[in-house]
Structures are given as C-alpha cells and as structure tokens.
DOPAFI-947912 format. One record per residue (C-alpha): x, y, z; residue number from 1. Coordinates in Angstrom, 2 decimals. Layout:
N
<paro><east>X</east><north>Y</north><up>Z</up><rolum>NUM</rolum></paro>
...
***
This chain:
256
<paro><east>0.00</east><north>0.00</north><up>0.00</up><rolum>1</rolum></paro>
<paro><east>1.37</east><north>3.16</north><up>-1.10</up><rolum>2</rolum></paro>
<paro><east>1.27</east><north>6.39</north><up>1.66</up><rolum>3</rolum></paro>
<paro><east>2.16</east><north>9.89</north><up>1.93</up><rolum>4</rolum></paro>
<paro><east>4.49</east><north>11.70</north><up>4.52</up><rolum>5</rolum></paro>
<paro><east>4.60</east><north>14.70</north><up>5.13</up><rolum>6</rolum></paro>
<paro><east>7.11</east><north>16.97</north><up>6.74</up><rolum>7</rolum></paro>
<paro><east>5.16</east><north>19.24</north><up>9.14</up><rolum>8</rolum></paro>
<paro><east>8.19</east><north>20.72</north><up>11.29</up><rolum>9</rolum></paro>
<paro><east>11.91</east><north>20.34</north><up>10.44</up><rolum>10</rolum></paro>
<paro><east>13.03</east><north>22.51</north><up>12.73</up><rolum>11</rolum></paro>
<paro><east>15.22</east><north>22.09</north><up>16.21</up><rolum>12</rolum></paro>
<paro><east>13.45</east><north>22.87</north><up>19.47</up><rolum>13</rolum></paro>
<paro><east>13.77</east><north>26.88</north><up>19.53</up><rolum>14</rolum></paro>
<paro><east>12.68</east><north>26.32</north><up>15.51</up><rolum>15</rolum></paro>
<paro><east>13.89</east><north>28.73</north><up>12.95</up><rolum>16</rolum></paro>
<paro><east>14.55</east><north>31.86</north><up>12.40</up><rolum>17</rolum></paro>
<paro><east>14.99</east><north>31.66</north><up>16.60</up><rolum>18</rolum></paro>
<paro><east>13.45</east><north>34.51</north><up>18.54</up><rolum>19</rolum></paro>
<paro><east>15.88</east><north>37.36</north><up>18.93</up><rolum>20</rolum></paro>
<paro><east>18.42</east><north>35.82</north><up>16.46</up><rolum>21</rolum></paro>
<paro><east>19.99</east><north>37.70</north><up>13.79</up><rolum>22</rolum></paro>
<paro><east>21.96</east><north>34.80</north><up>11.67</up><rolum>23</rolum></paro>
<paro><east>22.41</east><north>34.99</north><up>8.07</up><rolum>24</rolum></paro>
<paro><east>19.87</east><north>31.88</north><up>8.12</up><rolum>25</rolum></paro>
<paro><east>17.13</east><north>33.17</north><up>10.40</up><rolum>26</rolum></paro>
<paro><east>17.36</east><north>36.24</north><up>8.44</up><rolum>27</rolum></paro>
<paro><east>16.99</east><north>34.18</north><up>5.22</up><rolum>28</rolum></paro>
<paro><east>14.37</east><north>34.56</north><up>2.45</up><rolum>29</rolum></paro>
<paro><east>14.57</east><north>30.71</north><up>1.55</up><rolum>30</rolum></paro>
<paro><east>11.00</east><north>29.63</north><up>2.65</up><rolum>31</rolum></paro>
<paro><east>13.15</east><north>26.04</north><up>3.04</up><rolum>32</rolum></paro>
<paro><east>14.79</east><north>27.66</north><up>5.95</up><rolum>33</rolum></paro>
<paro><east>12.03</east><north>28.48</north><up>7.91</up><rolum>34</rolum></paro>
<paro><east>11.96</east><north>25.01</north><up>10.40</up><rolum>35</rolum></paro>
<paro><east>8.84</east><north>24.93</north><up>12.59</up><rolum>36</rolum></paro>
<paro><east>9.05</east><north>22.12</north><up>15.29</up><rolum>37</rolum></paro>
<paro><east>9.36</east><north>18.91</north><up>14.18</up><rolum>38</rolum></paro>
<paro><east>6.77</east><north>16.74</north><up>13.40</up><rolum>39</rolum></paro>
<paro><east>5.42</east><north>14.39</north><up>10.60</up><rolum>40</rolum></paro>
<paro><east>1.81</east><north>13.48</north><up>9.09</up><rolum>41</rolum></paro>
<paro><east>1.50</east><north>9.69</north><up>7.71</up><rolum>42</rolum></paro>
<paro><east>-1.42</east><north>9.18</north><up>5.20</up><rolum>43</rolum></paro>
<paro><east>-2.13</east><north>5.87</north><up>4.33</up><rolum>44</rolum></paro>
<paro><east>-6.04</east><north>3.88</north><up>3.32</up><rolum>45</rolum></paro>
<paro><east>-7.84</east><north>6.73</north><up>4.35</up><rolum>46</rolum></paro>
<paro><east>-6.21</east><north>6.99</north><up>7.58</up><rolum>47</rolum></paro>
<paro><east>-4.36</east><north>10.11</north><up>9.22</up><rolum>48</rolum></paro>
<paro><east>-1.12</east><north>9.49</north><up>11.60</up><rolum>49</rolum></paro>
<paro><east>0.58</east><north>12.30</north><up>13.21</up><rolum>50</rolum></paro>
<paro><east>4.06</east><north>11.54</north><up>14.92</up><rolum>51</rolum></paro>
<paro><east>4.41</east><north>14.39</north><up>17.84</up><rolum>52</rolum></paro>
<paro><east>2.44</east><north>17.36</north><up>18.59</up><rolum>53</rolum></paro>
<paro><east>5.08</east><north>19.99</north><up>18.48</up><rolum>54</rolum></paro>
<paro><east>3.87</east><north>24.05</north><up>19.96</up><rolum>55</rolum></paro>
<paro><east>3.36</east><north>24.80</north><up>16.13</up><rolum>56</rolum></paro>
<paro><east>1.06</east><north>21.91</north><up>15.52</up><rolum>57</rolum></paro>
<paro><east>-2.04</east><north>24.23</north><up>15.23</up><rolum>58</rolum></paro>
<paro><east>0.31</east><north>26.41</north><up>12.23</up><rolum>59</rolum></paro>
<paro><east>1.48</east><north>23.45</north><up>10.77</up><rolum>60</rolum></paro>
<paro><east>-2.38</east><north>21.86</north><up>10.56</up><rolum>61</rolum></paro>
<paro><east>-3.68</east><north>24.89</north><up>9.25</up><rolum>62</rolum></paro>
<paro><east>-0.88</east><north>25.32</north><up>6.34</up><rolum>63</rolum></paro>
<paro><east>-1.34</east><north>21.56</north><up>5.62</up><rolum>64</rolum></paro>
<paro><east>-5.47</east><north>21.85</north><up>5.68</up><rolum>65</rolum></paro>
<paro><east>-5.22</east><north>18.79</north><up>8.11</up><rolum>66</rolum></paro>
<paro><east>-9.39</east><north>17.94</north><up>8.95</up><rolum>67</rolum></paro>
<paro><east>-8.81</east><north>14.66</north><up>10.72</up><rolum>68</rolum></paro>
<paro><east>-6.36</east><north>13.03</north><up>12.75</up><rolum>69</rolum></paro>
<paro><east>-6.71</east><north>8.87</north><up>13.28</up><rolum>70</rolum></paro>
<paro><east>-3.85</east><north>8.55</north><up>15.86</up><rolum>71</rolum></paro>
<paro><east>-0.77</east><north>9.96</north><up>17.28</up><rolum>72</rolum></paro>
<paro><east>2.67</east><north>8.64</north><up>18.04</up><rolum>73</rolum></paro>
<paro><east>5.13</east><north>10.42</north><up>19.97</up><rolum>74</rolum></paro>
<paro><east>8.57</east><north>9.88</north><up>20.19</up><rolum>75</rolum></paro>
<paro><east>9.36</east><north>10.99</north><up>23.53</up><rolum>76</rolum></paro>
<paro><east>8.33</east><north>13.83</north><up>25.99</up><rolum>77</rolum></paro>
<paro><east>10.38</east><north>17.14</north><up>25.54</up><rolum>78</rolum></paro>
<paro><east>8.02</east><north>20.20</north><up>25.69</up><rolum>79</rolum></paro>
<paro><east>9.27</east><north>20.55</north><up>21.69</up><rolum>80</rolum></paro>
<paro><east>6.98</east><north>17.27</north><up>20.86</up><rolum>81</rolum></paro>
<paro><east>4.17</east><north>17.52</north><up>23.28</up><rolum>82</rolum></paro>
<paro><east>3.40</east><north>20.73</north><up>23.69</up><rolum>83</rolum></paro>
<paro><east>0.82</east><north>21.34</north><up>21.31</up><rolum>84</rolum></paro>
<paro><east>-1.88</east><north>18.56</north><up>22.55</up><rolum>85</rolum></paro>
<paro><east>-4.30</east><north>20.67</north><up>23.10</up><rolum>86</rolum></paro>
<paro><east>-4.77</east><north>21.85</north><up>19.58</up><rolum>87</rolum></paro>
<paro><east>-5.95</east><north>18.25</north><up>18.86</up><rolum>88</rolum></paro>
<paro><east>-9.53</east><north>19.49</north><up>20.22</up><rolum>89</rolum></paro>
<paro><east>-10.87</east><north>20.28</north><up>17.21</up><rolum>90</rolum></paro>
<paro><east>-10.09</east><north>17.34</north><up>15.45</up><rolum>91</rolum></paro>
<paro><east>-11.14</east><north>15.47</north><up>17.72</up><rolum>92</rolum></paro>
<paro><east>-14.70</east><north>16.68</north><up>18.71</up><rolum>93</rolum></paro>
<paro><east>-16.20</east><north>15.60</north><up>15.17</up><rolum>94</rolum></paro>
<paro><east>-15.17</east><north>11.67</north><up>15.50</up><rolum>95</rolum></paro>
<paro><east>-16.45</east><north>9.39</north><up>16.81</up><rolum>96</rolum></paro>
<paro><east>-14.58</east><north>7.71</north><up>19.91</up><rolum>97</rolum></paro>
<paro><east>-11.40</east><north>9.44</north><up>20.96</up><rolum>98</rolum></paro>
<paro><east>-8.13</east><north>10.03</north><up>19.08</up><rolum>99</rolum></paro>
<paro><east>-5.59</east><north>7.22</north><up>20.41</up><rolum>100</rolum></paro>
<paro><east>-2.22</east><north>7.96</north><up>21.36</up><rolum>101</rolum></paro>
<paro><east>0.58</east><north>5.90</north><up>21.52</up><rolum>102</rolum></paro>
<paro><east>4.06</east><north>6.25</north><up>23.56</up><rolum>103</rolum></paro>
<paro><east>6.48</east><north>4.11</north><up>25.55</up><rolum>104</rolum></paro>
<paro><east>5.04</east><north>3.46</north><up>29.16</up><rolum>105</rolum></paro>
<paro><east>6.68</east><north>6.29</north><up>31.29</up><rolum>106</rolum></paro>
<paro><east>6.26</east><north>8.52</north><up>28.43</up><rolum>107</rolum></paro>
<paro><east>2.01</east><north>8.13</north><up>28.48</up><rolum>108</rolum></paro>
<paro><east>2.40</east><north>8.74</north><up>32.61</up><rolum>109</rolum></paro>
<paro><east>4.25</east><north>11.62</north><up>31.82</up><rolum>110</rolum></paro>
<paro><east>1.71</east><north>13.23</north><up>29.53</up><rolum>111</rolum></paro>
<paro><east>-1.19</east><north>12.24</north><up>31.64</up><rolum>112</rolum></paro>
<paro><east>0.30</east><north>14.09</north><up>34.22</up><rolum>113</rolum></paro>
<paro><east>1.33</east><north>17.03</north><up>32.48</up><rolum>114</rolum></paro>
<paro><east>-2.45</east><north>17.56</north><up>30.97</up><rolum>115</rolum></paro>
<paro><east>-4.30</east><north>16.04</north><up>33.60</up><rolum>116</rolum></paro>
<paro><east>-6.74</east><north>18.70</north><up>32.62</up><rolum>117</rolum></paro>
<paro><east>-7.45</east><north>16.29</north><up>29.94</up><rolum>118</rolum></paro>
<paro><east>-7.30</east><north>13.02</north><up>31.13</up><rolum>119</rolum></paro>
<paro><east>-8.26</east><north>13.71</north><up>34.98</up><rolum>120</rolum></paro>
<paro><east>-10.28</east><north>16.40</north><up>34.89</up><rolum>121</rolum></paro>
<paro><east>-14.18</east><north>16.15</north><up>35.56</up><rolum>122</rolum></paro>
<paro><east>-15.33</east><north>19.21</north><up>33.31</up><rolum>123</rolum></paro>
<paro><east>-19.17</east><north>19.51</north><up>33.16</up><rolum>124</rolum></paro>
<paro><east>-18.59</east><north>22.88</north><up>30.32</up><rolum>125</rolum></paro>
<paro><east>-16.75</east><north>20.21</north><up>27.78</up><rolum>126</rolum></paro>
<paro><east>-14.80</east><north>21.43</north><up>25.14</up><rolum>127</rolum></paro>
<paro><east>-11.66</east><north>19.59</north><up>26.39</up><rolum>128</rolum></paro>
<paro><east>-10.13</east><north>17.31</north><up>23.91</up><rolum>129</rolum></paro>
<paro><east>-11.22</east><north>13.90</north><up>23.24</up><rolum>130</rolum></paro>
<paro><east>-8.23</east><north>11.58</north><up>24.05</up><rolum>131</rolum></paro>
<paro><east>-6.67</east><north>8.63</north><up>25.49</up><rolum>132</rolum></paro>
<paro><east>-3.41</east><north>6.93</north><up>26.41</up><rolum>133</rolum></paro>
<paro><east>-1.89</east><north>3.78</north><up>25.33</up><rolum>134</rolum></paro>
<paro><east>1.01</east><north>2.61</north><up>26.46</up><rolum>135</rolum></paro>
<paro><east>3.11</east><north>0.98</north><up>23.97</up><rolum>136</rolum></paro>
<paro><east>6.42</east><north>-1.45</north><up>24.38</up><rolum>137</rolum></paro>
<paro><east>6.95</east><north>-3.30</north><up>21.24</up><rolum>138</rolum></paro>
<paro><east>5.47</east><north>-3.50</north><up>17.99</up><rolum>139</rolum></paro>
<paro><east>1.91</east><north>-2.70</north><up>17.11</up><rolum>140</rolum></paro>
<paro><east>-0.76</east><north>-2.80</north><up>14.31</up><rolum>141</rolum></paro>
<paro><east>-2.15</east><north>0.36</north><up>13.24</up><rolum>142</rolum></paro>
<paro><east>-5.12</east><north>0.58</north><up>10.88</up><rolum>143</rolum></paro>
<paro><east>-3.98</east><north>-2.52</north><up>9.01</up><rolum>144</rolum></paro>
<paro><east>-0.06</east><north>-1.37</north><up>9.02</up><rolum>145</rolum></paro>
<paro><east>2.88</east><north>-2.36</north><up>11.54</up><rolum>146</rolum></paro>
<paro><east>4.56</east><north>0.17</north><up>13.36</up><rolum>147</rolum></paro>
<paro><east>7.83</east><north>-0.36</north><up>15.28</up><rolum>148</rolum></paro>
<paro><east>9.20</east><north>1.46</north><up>17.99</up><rolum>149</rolum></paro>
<paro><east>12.89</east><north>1.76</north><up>17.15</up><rolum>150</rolum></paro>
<paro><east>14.95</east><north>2.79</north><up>20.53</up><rolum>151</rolum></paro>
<paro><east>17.49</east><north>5.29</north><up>20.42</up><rolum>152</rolum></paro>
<paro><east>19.52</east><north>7.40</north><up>23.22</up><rolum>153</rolum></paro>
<paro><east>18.91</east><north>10.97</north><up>23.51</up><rolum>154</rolum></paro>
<paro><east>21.74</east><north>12.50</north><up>25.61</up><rolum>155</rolum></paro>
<paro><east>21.06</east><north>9.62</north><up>28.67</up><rolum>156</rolum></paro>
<paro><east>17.56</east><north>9.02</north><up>27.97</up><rolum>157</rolum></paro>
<paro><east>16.04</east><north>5.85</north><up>25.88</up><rolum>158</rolum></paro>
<paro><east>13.43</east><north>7.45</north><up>23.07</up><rolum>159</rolum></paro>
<paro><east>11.15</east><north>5.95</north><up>20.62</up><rolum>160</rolum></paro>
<paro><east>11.78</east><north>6.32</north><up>16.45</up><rolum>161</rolum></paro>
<paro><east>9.08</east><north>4.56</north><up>14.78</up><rolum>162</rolum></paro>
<paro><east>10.06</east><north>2.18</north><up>11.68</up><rolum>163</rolum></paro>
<paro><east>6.63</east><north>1.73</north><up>9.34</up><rolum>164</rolum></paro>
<paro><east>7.00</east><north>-0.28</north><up>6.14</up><rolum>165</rolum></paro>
<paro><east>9.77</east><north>0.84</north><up>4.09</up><rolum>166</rolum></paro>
<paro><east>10.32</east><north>4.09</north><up>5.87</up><rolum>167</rolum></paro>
<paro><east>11.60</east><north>5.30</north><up>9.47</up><rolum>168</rolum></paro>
<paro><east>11.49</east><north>8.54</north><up>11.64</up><rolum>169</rolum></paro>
<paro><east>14.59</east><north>8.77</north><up>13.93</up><rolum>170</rolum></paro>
<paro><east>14.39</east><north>12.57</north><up>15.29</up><rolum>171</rolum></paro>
<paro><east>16.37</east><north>13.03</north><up>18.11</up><rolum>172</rolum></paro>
<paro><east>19.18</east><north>11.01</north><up>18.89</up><rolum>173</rolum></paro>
<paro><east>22.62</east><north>11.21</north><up>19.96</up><rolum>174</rolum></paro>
<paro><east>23.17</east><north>7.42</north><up>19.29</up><rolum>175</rolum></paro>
<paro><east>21.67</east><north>4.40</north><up>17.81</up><rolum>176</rolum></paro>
<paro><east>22.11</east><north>0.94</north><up>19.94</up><rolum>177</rolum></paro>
<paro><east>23.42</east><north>-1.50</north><up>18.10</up><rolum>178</rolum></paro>
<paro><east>20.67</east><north>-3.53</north><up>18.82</up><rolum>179</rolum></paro>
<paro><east>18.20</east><north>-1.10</north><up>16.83</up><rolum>180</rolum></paro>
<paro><east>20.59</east><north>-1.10</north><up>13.74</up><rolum>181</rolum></paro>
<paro><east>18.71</east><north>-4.79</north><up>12.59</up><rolum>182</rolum></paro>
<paro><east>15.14</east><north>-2.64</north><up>12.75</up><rolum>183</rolum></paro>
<paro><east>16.67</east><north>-0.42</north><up>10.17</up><rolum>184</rolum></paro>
<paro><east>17.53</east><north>-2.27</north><up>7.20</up><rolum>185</rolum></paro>
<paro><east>16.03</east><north>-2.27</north><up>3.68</up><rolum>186</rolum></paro>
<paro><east>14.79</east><north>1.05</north><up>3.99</up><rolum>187</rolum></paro>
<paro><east>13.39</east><north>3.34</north><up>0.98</up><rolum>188</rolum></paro>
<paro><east>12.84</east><north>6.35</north><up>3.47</up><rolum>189</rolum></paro>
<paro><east>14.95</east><north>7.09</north><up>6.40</up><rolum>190</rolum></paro>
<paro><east>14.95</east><north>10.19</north><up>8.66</up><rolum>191</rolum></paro>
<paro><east>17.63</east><north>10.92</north><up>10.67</up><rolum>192</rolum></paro>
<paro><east>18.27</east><north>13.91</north><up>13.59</up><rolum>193</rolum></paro>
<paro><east>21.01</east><north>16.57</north><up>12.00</up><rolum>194</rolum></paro>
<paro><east>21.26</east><north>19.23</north><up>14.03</up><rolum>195</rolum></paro>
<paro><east>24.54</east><north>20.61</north><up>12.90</up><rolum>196</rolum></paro>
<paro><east>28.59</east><north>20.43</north><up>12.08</up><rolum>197</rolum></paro>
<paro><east>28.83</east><north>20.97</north><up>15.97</up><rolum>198</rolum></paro>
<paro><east>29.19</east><north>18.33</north><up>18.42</up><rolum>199</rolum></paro>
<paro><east>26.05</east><north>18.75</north><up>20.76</up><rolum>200</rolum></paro>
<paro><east>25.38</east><north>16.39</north><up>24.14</up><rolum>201</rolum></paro>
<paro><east>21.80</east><north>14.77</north><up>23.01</up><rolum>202</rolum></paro>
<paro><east>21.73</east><north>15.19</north><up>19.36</up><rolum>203</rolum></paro>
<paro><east>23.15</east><north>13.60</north><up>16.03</up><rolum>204</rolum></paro>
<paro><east>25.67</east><north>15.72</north><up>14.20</up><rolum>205</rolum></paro>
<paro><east>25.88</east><north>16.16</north><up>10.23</up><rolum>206</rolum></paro>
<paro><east>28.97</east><north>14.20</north><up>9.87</up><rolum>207</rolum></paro>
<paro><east>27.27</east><north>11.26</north><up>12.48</up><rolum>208</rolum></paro>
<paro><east>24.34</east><north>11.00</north><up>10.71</up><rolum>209</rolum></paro>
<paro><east>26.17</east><north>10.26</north><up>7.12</up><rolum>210</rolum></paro>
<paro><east>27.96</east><north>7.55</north><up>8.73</up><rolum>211</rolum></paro>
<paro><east>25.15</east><north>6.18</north><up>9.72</up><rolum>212</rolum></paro>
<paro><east>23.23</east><north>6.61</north><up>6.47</up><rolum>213</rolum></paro>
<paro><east>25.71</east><north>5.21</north><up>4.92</up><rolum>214</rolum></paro>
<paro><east>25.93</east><north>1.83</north><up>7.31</up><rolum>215</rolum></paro>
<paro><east>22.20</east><north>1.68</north><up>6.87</up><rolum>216</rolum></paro>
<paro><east>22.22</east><north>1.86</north><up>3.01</up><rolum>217</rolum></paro>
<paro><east>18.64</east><north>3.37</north><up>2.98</up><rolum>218</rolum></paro>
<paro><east>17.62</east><north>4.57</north><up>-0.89</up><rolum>219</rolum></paro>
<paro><east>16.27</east><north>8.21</north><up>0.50</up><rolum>220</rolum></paro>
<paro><east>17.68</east><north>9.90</north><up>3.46</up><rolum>221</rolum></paro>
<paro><east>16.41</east><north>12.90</north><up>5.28</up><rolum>222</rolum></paro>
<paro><east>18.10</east><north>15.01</north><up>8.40</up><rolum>223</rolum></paro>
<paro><east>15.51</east><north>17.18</north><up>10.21</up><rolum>224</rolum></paro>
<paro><east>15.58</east><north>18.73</north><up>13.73</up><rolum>225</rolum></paro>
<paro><east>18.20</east><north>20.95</north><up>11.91</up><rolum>226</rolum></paro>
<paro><east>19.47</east><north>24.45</north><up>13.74</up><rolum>227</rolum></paro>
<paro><east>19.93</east><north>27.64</north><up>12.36</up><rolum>228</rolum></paro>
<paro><east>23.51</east><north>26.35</north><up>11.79</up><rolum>229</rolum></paro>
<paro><east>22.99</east><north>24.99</north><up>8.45</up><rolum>230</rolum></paro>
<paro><east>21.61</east><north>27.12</north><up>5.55</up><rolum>231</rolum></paro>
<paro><east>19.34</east><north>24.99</north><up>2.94</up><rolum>232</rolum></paro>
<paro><east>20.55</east><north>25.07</north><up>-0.20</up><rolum>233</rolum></paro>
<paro><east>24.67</east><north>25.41</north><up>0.93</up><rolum>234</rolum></paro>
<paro><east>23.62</east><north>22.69</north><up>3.01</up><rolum>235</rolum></paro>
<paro><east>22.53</east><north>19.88</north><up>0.61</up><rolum>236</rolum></paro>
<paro><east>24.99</east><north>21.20</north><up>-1.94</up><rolum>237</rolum></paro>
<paro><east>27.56</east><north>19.43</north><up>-0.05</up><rolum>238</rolum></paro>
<paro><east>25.44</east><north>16.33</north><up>0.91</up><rolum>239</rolum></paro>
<paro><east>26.04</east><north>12.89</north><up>-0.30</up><rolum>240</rolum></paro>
<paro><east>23.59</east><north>12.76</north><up>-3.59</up><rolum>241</rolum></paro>
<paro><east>20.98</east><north>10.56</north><up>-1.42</up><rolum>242</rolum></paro>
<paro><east>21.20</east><north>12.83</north><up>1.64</up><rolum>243</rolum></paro>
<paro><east>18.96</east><north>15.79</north><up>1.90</up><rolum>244</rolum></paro>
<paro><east>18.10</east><north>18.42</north><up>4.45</up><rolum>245</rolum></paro>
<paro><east>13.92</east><north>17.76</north><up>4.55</up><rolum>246</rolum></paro>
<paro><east>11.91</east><north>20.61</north><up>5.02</up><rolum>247</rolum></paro>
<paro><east>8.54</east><north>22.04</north><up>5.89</up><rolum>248</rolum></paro>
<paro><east>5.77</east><north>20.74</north><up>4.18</up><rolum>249</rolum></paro>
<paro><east>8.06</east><north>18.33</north><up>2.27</up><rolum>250</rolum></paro>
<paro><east>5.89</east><north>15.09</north><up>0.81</up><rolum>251</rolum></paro>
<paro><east>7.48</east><north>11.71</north><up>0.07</up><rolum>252</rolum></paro>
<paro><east>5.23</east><north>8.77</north><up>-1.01</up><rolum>253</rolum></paro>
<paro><east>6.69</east><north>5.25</north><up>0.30</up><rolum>254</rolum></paro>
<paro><east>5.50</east><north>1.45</north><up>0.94</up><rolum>255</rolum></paro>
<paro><east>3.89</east><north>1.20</north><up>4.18</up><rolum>256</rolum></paro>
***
C-alpha cells in the first residue's frame, strides 16, 4: 500500500529563524529555511497518523489543511513534541470515539500528568479534547499497518523512532544501539536527527548521521531537527547525492 508523509516541522526545538536571532539563516528569504518544530503526518487507506504534537502543531495543521487526525505517536516527551496537545480538540470533537495515542510506558504517565486537565479532569462545560493513552512497548498494528518502535539514546535518555514499512522517523538522537541497527535495514525512506557540524550532548551531528546513512544503506535519506547552523541550499549542496536536508511541508510517497 502506497502512503504519503509529510514533513510538518523540520526545525530544532527553539525552531527557525529563533526569537531574537539575527543569523544569516534566520534572516533568510529561503522559505526552506524556515523550520517549525518537528513533526510528521503519515497518510495511508484513508487513515491520518501524526508523529508528535510539536507548539506549532495548530500552524502546521492549518498550512497543511489537516481535517482529521486517526492517531498519534510520539517519540518521547520534551516540551518541543508535546506541547501542542491541546490543539488536537478540534479534530477530535467531530469523531467518533477518541483520538488514540501511543508512547512508551513512562512517556504516556508523563503526559497524563502534564495535561491532567485532559485526562483527569471532571469538566461539566466540555470542550476539552477527546483523548486517550496507550502505552506501547513493542510492535503494534495500526489501521492494518505495523509500526515499530525503534529505541534510540537521547543524551542519557532511551526514546522511541518509529520504523513503518519501508520508511523510518529517527528525530532526536545522539546514538543508535546497536541492537536497533537490525530494525533499520532495507529502507526506501529514512529520517535521521542533523542538528549541525557541531558536536552537541543529546543530538546527532551532520557528519554522524552520514555515517550512519551510509551503514544503513537506505535509498532516500532525510536530516531534520536541523538548527539555524545549516543554511538549505549550501547545506545539501555538499550532501552525499541521497542525503537531503527535509523541510517544511516536504511530501514523500513510500510502501507502508
């Protein structure tokens, strides 16, 4: 079955152009280098799958004309990929049941207890949105379709990336355990973090994430969670020829 992703955010977690920066790239008129959170939207049989609710979710929904989400995934619980929750209300008051969402155990506790308004609260007014929590520790079905939580280490913290079909979404990570490098073969789409030249604590660097794409042998390859440190088009002119800088409102279609 063919489906659609879409880049919603490929931004870092302060997205770009940065408040109160004045960079040559958050100053930039390349529309490519204006990186909202990041986030991406998995269409597939008539079903909608949205990987993280970043702070911009309600922009990026609204520039994508998003009317219905299915389910979300998230990949782990920093205020960059959870943040923006609440602007699932709409979507999720003309549905029937409520919209499911899927993260590692201590990941659903923490978001329950971060918007216990949602999940806790006894509001007789309403208009709180219609969700609820499922804990996830392996590999699940998903409207007809496996997904596959791939772990990875962020800084000193286990995350999810989720491998589904012949594509995977790996956004932050400093390393990949060897024992997730299996998970990741014979991929058509793979998306990698690639934050910059720099060395940072938690996150993948340019150079890193080559290697890596290279090990993996994956036909397409895509860094997002990219800084203000790299400029678009200087950017991919010195990428390998299968690596690529993704971008906002990118679309890919793959074999899920």
């Amino acid at each position: 079955m063919k489906a659609t992703l879409t880049v919603l955010g490929s931004g870092t977690s302060m997205g770009v152009p940065t408040i109160g920066c004045t960079c040559a790239v958050c100053h930039s008129p390349d529309p490519h280098d204006r990186r909202t959170r990041p986030s991406i939207l998995l269409e597939y049989g008539g079903k909608v799958v949205l990987i993280d609710t970043t702070p911009d979710f309600r922009e990026q929904a609204i520039r994508e004309h998003i009317t219905r989400i299915d389910a979300v995934l998230y990949t782990h619980t920093h205020a960059d990929h959870i943040l923006g929750i609440d602007d699932l209300r709409p979507l999720s008051f003309h549905r029937d049941g409520k919209i499911p969402l899927f993260a590692r155990p201590e990941a659903a506790d923490f978001i329950r207890n971060m918007f216990r308004y949602i999940f806790d609260a006894d509001y007789k007014f309403g208009g709180l949105a219609r969700l609820e929590l499922k804990p996830i520790d392996g590999t699940f079905e998903l409207f007809g379709r496996t997904f596959e939580p791939i772990p990875v280490i962020h800084g000193e913290t286990e995350i999810y990336g989720y491998r589904f079909g012949s594509a995977a979404y790996l956004t932050d990570f400093s390393e990949i355990p060897e024992s997730s490098m299996p998970r990741l073969q014979d991929l058509d789409v793979l998306f990698l973090d690639g934050l910059r030249y720099k060395p940072h604590p938690t996150h993948s660097t340019v150079e890193n994430s080559i290697r890596i794409a290279d090990r993996l042998k994956a036909k397409r390859v895509f860094f997002t969670h990219i800084c203000h440190d790299l400029a678009h088009a200087a950017t991919n002119a010195a990428l390998p020829p299968h690596v690529r800088l993704s971008y906002d409102g990118m679309k890919l279609e793959f074999e899920i």
